[in-house]
Every structure is written in C-alpha cells, then in structure tokens.
C-alpha positions, 0 to 999 in steps of 0.5 A: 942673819944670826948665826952661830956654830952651837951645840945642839940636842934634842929634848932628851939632851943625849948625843948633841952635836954642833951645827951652825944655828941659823935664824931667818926672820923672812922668807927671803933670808930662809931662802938664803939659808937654804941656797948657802947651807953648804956641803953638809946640808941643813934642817929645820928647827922649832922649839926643840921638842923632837926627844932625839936626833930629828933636828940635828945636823952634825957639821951641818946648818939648824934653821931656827924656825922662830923667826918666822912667827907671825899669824897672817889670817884668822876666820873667826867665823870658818875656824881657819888660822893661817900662819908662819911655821914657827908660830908655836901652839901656846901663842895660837892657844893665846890668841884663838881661845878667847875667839871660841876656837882651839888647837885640833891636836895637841901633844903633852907639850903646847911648847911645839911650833906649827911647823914641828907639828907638821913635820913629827905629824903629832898626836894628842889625846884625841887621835881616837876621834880627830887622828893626827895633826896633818888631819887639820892642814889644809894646805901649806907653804914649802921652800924646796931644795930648788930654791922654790917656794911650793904651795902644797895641797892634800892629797898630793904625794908632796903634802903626804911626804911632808906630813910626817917627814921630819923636816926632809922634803923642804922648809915649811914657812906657813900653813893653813888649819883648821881648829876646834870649836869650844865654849869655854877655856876648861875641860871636864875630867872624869879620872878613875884607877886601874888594877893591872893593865889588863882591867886598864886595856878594857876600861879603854876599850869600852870608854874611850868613844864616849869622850874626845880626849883619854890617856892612862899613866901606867906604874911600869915598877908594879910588878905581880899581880898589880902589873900595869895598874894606872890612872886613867883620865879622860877629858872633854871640853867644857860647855858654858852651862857647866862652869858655876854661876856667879864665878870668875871661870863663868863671868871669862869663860875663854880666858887662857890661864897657865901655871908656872913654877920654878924652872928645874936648876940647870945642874942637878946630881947624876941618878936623882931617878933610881928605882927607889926614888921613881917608885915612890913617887908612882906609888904616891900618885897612883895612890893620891888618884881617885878610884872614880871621880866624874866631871871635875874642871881643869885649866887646858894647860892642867889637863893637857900640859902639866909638865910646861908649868915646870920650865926646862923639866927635862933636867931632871934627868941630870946631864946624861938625859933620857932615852923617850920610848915610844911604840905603836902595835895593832889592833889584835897585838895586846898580848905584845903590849902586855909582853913589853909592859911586863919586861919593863916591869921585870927589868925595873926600868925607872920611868915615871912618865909612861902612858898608854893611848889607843889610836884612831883611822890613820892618816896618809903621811908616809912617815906618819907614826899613828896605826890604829891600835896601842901606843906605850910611851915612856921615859928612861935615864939615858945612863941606865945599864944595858938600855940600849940592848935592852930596847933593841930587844923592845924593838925587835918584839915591836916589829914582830908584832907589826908595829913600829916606833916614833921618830920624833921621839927616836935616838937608837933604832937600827935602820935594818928595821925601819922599812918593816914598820914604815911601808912607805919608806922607799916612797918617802926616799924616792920622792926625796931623791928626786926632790932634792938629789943634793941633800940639801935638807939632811939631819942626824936622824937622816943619816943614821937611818938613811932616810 
C-alpha cells in the first residue's frame, strides 16, 4: 500500500500535523492497515472537507478512503446504489442523474465521500424536509478495531454511533442509500432579498415548507438597522414540462454539467479579506440580488455548489486558513440568533460565506449535529485578532441557549462543553470503549475533546 509520512489538514488549513497516509485499494489491505496502525491508532480520511482537525492523527495513520471507490449496485427501478465508502458524491451525481435519480442530502460541496457523509451525518438545503444523511442509509458495511467487518443495519446503537461519529466506531467500506427521484438535472429557483434578519427569520419561517431545498446568505458587516440583510434562495427540482421546448436542457434533461474556473493560486498574500475588502464584496451581492424573482433555471452544480467550480477555494484565505463556525439552537432560541448576529456585526468579523437555514426532525446519530431549530455558518481568517476568545465567548452563549456546535467543521472548542450539547455523549464514549478498548480508531478532534 502506499504510504507516506505527510502533513495533513483539514479544509480550514489551520494546525496540520503529520501522520502516516495510508491508501488501501481493497478490503483486505484496509483491514491491514487497520491491524498495523500502531500504538497512536488510525482514522479515516476522504476528501478532506472536514474544515478542522476530524481526520487528522498526529503521529498517527490517516486511511485514505479513495481507494475504495467502486459502485457495486444500482436499482435503477427502487432508487437504491450500493458502494464503496470512497466514492464521492460527484461521481454518484455523474452516473445516477442520467438514470432519473439524485443524491438525497448534499452539502455546499459535492467534493464529499459517502463514507465522509456518514461519519459528519451531513446536511444540506433540505434538512427541512428530508433531515440528515443518515436518514437515507440503509445499511452499511464497518471494519471494526477487531479486525471484523460488521454489517450495520438502522436502528442498532452501532448504526446510530457510527451516523455522526467522525470516524470513531470503525472504518466504513460500503453503504446501501437510497436516492432522490428527479426529471431533469436543473432546479427551479425563486431568490428574494431580506432587510435585516428579523424580516429574513420571518420569510423563512412562512416559506420554507413550500420547497424542498432554502438557504440565506447573510451580510455579517451590515450593522444598524440593516443587521443581517440577505439574499434568500430556495429551490426545487425541476419537472421536464418546465424546461423550454426546442432547447438543448429540454432535448437532455438529466445531463450532468459543471462549471469550472481557474483553481485559486497556491500562494496568495496574508489579509487579501479584511473588512474593507469583505464589505465590498457583501455590499456588491447583495445589491447585484433581485428583490423578488421567481422560477429561474440553474445547473444542480450552480444551485447547489458554486464554490466546487473555483478548485482549491480555500486558498484565499492565505496560509494562516480559516476558522469555519457552525451552531444550531432551538426552536424558541431566536433571540440567541439575533444576539450572536449582531456580536458578529458589531465586532466587524470579515465573513462573506455565512448563511442561515432552519432545520428539520432530528435524526438518531448520537453525535449527529441537526436539532430542529436555526444553524448560522460562517467563515473567519484564521489570524484575525482575539478570534479564539471571541468564539469562545459564541460558544458559551450557544450553550446557554441549548444549543451545540458542528464537529466536522470544529477545530477550538473546549471539551468541558461538549457533553452539554451532545447528551448522548457518554453513550457515544461507552460504546467506544467497549468497541474498541485499544483506540485503535483515534483522531485529533478525538483527543482534544476526549471522545
């Protein structure tokens, strides 16, 4: 197998560290690295979306997962795929959309491995309608620490500590979904604009039942009585009748087609986003937004994932990376919303990739992010002053709120706050600890947090 001793980060290209990355091509080479990891363990790596330390292993092994990358089954009549862990969500968009079918969850990137998807249980714009990732799993295929290889099915405690889990209970190698019905590969889009995020959290909360997918950006440097304007864009899947006749979208409706651009250079100057920069660019789009436009067609990849067409985006944030802060709060917790918004405001954080969502019923992954309620993400350069106190301070007003924050996109939190957002928590570590009382499957995040 191949393997090298590297240094390796998460998306946010904060606080890598090396490990030795492993890439088993078979099931039996995974299970050998598994056997001969050594004392400081191993876990397993996709694409490397995670934003921070989830699969990382300092002195450790990284299983890199893209190996495995074969689609072993496609009902084409039930809407069922069957494949490896590393098969990434574009090539399932590739090869099931010109069957009709589509992925059931996607999140800002289509760059995600199955695997990926199980482990951070992700979420998309739908989480309001179809819930999480996990959601969609039938069941799925795990190389515990043992050595054995375990076919997990719903509603198992093993099934529900891997949903969600980060890679800890074991080594996901297949997985059994089941995917989405569409008739063509477009989306209908209806995209108004917002004042402040007061009119935004009501335009959400009376509209979002009547389409499957809805996000808002959010201008976080508007400050006063424009606190939280955004652009609000909802979305669903277009029926044939609804592309044009005589053009080529209606003579291919399922055909699958992306933008590309030039990947970001490799190297680019320290504090190219300050808030002068940043506000110029929020002020451009949320200005260049219509104030009401209903029904206009967009490619999947442009509704879904502008950000993949510019390769390596990530860089833009120069070689000090970004911090990703992502929270979710209740149902009845809006003036925690409202309170956090405006302390992002006020303290001129220069994010222009932040966005608002409402989610959906829960699902039963123990470490699983979604509560019904309000999730705010946003972006922040890594070096900016006084960050870390400062979103130590967001998490505590998170916590007080009942809320709790994202692991796959979480690089600082303290672990004394972990068990009040996740009560599920010494389930999760208890299974863990009977699992697999070595630590064979052990990570960054692992250890800082004591998972």
């Amino acid at each position: 197998m191949p393997a090298d001793t590297v240094p390796v980060t998460g998306w946010g290209r904060t606080a890598p560290t090396a490990a030795c990355l492993i890439r088993p091509r078979t099931y039996e080479e995974a299970a050998a690295a598994v056997r001969d990891c050594g004392a400081r363990g191993g876990i397993p790596r996709g694409l490397g979306r995670a934003y921070g330390d989830a699969a990382q292993n300092a002195g450790g092994a990284v299983f890199d997962m893209t190996g495995l990358d074969r689609i072993h089954v496609i009902d084409a009549a039930a809407g069922i795929v069957l494949c490896d862990a590393g098969v990434s969500l574009h090539r399932l968009m590739e090869v099931l959309l010109p069957l009709g079918w589509f992925v059931p969850v996607t999140p800002g990137t289509r760059y995600v491995t199955v695997g990926g998807a199980i482990g951070a249980d992700i979420h998309g714009k739908n989480h309001h309608v179809s819930g999480s990732f996990s959601r969609h799993v039938l069941s799925l295929e795990l190389l515990t620490a043992d050595g054995e290889i375990r076919t997990v099915g719903r509603d198992t405690p093993l099934f529900d500590a891997t949903c969600g889990g980060m890679g800890l209970t074991g080594m996901i190698l297949t997985a059994t979904v089941r995917l989405q019905p569409v008739e063509t590969s477009l989306m209908t889009v209806d995209t108004e604009r917002a004042r402040d995020l007061d009119d935004l959290m009501a335009r959400l909360t009376a509209g979002d039942h009547r389409h499957r997918y809805s996000v808002a950006w959010i201008d976080l440097l508007a400050r006063g009585a424009t606190t939280g304007r955004a652009v609000l864009t909802r979305g669903d899947h277009a029926p044939l009748d609804a592309l044009p006749r005589g053009t080529r979208a209606r003579r291919e409706p399922l055909a699958f087609r992306t933008s590309r651009f030039p990947a970001a250079p490799a190297f680019l100057p320290e504090g190219l986003l300050t808030r002068t920069t940043v506000g110029a660019f929020n002020e451009l789009w949320y200005r260049r937004a219509p104030r009401a436009r209903t029904g206009e067609l967009q490619r999947i990849s442009t509704f879904f994932h502008p950000l993949d067409g510019v390769p390596h985006w990530n860089r833009i944030y120069g070689r000090g990376g970004f911090v990703q802060y992502q929270f979710v709060v209740g149902h009845g917790q809006e003036d925690a919303v409202r309170r956090i918004v405006r302390r992002v405001s006020e303290r001129r954080c220069p994010s222009f990739l932040a966005v608002l969502k409402r989610f959906g019923d829960a699902d039963p992954g123990w470490l699983s992010f979604p509560v019904p309620g309000w999730t705010l993400a946003l972006d922040i350069p890594a070096g900016l002053p006084g960050l870390g106190t400062f979103l130590d301070e967001l998490d505590q007003e998170v916590a007080a709120a009942g809320g709790r924050v994202y692991l796959a996109k979480d690089s600082r939190l303290r672990p004394e706050l972990l068990a009040g957002m996740y009560p599920r928590l010494d389930d999760f570590r208890a299974l863990r600890a009977e699992l697999d009382p070595r630590g064979v499957f052990v990570s960054d995040l692992a250890r800082r947090l004591a998972l």
